[in-house]
C-alpha positions as CSV (number, residue, x, y, z in Angstrom):
1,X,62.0,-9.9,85.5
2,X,62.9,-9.7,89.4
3,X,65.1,-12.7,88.7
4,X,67.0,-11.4,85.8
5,X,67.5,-8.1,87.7
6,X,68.8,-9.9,90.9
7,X,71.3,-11.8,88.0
8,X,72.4,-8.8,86.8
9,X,72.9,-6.9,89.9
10,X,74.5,-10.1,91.3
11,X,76.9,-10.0,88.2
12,X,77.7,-6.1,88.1
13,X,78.1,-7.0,92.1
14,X,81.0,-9.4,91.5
15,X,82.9,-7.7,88.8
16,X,83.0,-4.6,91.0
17,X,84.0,-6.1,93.8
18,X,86.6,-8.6,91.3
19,X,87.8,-4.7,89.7
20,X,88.1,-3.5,93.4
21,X,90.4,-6.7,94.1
22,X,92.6,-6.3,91.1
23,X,92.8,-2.2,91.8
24,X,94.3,-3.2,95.4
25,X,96.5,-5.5,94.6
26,X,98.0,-3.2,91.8
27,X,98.5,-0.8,94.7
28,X,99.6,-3.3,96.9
29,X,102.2,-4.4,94.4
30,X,103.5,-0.8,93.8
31,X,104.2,-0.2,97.3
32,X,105.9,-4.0,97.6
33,X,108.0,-3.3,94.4
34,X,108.7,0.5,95.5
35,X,109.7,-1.3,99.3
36,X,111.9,-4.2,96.9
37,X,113.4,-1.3,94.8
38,X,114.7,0.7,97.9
39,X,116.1,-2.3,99.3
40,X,117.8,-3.3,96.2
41,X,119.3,0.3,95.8
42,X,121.1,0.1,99.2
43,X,122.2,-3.4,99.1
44,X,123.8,-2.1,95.8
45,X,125.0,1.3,97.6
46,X,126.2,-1.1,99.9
47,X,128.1,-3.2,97.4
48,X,129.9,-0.7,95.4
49,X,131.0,1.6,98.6
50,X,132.9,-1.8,100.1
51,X,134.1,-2.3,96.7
52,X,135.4,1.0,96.2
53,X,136.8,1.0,100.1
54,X,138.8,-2.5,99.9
55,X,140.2,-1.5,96.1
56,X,141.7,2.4,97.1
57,X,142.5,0.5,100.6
58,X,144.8,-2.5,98.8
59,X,146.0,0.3,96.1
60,X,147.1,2.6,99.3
61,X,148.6,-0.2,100.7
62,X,150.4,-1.4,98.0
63,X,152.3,1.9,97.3
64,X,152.8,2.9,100.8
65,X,153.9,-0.1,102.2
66,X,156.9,-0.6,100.2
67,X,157.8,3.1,99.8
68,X,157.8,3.0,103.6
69,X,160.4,0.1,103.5
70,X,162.6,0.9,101.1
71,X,162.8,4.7,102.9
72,X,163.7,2.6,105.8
73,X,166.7,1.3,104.1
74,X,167.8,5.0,102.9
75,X,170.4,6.5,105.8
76,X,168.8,9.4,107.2
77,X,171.5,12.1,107.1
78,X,172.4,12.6,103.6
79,X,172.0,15.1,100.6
80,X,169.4,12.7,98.8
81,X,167.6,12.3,101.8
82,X,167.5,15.8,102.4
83,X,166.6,16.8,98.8
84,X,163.7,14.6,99.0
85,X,162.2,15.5,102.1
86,X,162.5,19.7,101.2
87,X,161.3,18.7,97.7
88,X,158.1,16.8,99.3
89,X,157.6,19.8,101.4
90,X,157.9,22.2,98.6
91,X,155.5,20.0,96.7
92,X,153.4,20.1,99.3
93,X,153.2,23.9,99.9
94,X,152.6,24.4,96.5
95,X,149.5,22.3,96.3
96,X,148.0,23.9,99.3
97,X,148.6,27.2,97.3
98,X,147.2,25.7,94.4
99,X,144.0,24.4,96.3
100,X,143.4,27.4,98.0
101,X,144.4,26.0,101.6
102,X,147.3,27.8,102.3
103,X,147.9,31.6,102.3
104,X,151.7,31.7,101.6
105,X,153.0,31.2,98.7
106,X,155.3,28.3,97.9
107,X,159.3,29.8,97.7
108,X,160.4,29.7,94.2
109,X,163.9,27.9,94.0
């Protein structure tokens, strides 16, 4: 019977020691894919922040830069130039007032 016992404790031996094996590398393979998952999260972070940068960037662009040149073209010294710069300032003031930035209160025309 000693040789049956030594089978069985030999067999009980190696499927511990095989659950053991297969309970570490579940473990293992949570940390790897929790490590994997955090990496993939920033590299998509990443991703979408430059994608969001260069697209307001190009949109900014393409409205500044031609309003910019076709002010250049306007004479300086003129009623519409004038209208446009006290309306913009008005505007202005009247966000800030809006938005809570400002304590005076935008003059009412």
């Amino acid at each position: 019977m000693s040789d049956v016992t030594a089978a069985v404790n030999s067999s009980l031996n190696s499927v511990s020691g095989t659950l053991d094996l297969v309970a570490n590398a579940a473990r293992n393979g949570a940390a790897d894919a929790r490590v994997a998952a955090t990496k993939a999260l920033s590299n998509t972070s990443l991703f979408l922040s430059r994608v969001v940068y260069q697209t307001t960037y190009a949109v900014s662009y393409g409205v500044v830069f031609p309003a910019a040149f076709v002010a250049r073209g306007i004479p300086r010294n003129n009623a519409a130039v004038r209208g446009l710069i006290e309306g913009a300032h008005a505007a202005s003031q009247r966000a800030d007032a809006i938005l809570g930035r400002s304590l005076e209160a935008p003059a009412a025309h």
